[in-house]
N, C-alpha and C positions, 0 to 999 in steps of 0.2 A: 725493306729491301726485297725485290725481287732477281732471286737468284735464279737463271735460268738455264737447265738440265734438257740437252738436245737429245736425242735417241739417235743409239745408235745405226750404223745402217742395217738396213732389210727391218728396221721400225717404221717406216716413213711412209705407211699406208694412209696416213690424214697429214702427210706432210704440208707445210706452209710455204709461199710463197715470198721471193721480196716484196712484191707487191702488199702479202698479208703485211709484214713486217714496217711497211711505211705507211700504213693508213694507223695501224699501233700506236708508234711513235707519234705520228702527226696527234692522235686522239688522247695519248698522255700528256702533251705537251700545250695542248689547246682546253683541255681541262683544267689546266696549271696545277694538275700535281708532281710535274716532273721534277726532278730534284740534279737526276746525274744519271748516266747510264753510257756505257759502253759495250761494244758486240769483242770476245776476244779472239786473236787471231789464232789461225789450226793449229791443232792441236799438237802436229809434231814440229813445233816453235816451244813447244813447252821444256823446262828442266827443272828438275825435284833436286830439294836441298833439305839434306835428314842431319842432325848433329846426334852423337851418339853422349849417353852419359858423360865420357870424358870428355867430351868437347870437339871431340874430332867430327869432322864435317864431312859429308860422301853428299856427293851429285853426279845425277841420270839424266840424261836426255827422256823428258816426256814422265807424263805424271802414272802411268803404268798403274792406277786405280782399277780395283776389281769392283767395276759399275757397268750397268748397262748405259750406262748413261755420262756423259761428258758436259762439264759447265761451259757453258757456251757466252754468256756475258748475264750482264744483271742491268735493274734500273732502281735507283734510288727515289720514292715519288712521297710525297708529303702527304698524308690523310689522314681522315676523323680519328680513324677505328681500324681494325681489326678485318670486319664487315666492308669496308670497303675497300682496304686492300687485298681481300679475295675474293672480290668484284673484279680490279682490274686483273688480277691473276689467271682468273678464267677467260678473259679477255685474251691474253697473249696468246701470240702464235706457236709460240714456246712450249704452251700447256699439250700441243696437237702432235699426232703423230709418234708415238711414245716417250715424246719428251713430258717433263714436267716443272711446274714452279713452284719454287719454296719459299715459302714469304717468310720473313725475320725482320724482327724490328734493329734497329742499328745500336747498338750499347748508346747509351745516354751517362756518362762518368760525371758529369755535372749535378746530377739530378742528387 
């Protein structure tokens, strides 16, 4: 999985484009390692749901994370290796601009 980490603003000195953004897509998807992926909507759509020891529940409006950085969507893409998922990683437009991608393999519970 690639988890993608936009930067925040006044990061956006090699910011990307839609344009970057659909030639991406098009190039993961025409490779056929796409798998799944979604862009998520802004960020103040977001709300945080915490449960405390006793079970009691509190929720915020918006994810209120000490990051420079906000997750922005992911893509789910099938490959060899390792190696080549930080191929396409350096690829994304994601990677630019102070944002960054953090590739994770998907838990496998079968295995």
């Amino acid at each position: 999985m690639l988890l993608i980490n936009a930067g925040t603003s006044g990061q956006d000195e090699d910011a990307c484009t839609v344009e970057d953004w659909m030639a991406y897509d098009q190039a993961v998807r025409e490779a056929g390692v796409w798998v799944s992926g979604e862009s998520l909507a802004d960020l103040v759509t977001a709300t945080t749901v915490r449960v405390d020891r006793d079970g009691k529940r509190s929720v915020t409006d918006g994810p209120y994370a000490e990051t420079r950085e906000v997750l922005g969507g992911f893509y789910v893409i099938d490959v060899p290796d390792l190696d080549v998922a930080l191929d396409w990683a350096a690829r994304c437009p994601g990677a630019r601009g102070g944002g960054s991608v953090v590739v994770r393999p998907v838990a496998d519970f079968d295995a």
